[in-house]
N, C-alpha and C positions, 0 to 999 in steps of 0.2 A: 276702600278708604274709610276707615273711620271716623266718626261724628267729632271727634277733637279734629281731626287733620283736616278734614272737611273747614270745619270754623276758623283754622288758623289760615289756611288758605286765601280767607278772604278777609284776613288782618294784614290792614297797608301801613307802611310808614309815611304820613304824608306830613311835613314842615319838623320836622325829626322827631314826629310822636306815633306811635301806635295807634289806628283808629280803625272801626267800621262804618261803611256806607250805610245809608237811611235803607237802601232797596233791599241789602243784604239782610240788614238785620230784621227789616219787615218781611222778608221771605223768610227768615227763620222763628219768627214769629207770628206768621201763616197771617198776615192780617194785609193790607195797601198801603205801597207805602203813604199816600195822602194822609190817611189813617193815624198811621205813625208820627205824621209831622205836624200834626196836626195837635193830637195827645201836646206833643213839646211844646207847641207855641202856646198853648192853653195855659200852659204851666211853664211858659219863659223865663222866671227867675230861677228856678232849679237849674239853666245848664247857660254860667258862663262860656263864655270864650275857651276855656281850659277843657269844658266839658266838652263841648258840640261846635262847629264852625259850619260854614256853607263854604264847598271849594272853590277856589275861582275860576275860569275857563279854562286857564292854561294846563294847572294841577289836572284837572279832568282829563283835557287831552292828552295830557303826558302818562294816563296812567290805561288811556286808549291805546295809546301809539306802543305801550312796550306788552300790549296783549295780556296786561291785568285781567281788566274790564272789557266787556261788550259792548262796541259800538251800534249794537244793531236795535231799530225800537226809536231810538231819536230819545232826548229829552226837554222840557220846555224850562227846568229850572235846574240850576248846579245843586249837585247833591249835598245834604251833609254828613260831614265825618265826626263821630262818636269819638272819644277818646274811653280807656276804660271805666273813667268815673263817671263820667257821663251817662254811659251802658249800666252801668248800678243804678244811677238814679233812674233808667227807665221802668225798671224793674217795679218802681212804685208805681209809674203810674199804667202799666200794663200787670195789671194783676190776675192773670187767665193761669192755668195750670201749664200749659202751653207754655209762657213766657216766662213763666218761672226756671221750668225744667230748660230752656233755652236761655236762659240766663246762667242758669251752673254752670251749664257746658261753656259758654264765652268763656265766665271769670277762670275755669280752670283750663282755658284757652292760652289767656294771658297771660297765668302762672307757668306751664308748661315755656310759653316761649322766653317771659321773665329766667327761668331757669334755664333753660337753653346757654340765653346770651350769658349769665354771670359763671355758669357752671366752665365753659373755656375751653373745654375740647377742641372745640370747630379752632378758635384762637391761637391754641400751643400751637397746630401743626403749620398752621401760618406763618407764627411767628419765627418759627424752627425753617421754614422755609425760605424768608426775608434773614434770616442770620445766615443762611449757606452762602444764599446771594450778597451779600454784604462782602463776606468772608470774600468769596470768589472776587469781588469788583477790588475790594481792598489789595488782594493777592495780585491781580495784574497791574494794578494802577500804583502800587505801593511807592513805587520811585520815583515816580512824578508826585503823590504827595511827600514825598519824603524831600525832593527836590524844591517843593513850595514851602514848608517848612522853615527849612536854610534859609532859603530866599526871603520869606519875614524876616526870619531871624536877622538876618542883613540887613536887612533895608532899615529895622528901628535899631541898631547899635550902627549902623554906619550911613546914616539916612542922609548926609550933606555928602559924605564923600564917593556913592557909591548913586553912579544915575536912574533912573526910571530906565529905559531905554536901556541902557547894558544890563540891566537885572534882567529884563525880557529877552533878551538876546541868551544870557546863559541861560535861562528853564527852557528855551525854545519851545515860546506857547504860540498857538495858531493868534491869527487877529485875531478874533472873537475873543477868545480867550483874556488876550492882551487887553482890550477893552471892558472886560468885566473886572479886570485886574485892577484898573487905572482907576476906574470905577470905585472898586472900594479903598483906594489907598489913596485919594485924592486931597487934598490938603481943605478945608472947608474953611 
């Protein structure tokens, strides 16, 4: 595994942004994480909210539970998560050659995966495979919405003469059905 795949590996998305752990980044910059967090607090106006957060219990666990992260070691305080701007700004205040060379590699960490997601590959074949399925649902189901259809169509050009109740009766919809029906067409 090489040293990008290595770094991306341990890029989470956690609250829908892209971020690194304090330990992560402090082992790739060979230093504790204490160390590390310590450097930021020093220098707490450099990393709003957008830059660095502390996770909350639950995020943590959840990123235990899907075998992310190691549970093992115990920790005494929720980690924090780096967003990429944030990991720039550390860059300053870790000025070792170390940190530096460990900094390239991040930024073009998150460029690779930037590319990744806008480039679409992974996307088309998806999406090509939600239009088969579509196709296919559309293809069996087609007569019954063609059947609900009509049945709009009926019910607003003949909506006094023509009852709730017998419209259901000709689509022949299960109850549920019938009740999500009523549901939307229900007079407000």
């Amino acid at each position: 595994m090489n040293e990008l795949t290595k770094i991306q590996s341990i890029i989470y998305d956690i609250r829908g942004v892209k971020v690194m752990l304090d330990r992560d980044l402090a082992r790739l910059y060979q230093v504790e994480t204490r160390v590390l967090n310590q450097a930021v607090k020093r220098n707490g106006k450099r990393f709003p909210e957008d830059f660095m957060f502390q996770l909350s219990t639950e995020e943590f666990s959840n990123l235990i539970s899907q075998n992310v992260i190691s549970s093992w070691g115990g920790i005494r305080k929720m980690p924090f998560a780096f967003t990429e701007q944030g990991i720039a700004m550390l860059s300053g205040l870790l000025n070792s050659d170390i940190a530096i060379s460990v900094n390239i590699q991040i930024m073009r960490a998150f460029v690779e995966l930037r590319r990744r997601l806008f480039s679409g590959s992974d996307h088309e074949s998806q999406i090509s495979d939600l239009r088969k399925l579509l196709l296919l649902y559309i293809e069996k189901n087609d007569k019954r919405v063609n059947d609900i259809v009509i049945a709009l169509n009926n019910l607003s050009l003949f909506q006094n003469s023509v009852s709730f109740d017998r419209l259901m009766q000709f689509l022949r919809l299960k109850p549920y059905e019938t009740a999500l029906f009523k549901g939307c067409c229900s007079k407000t």
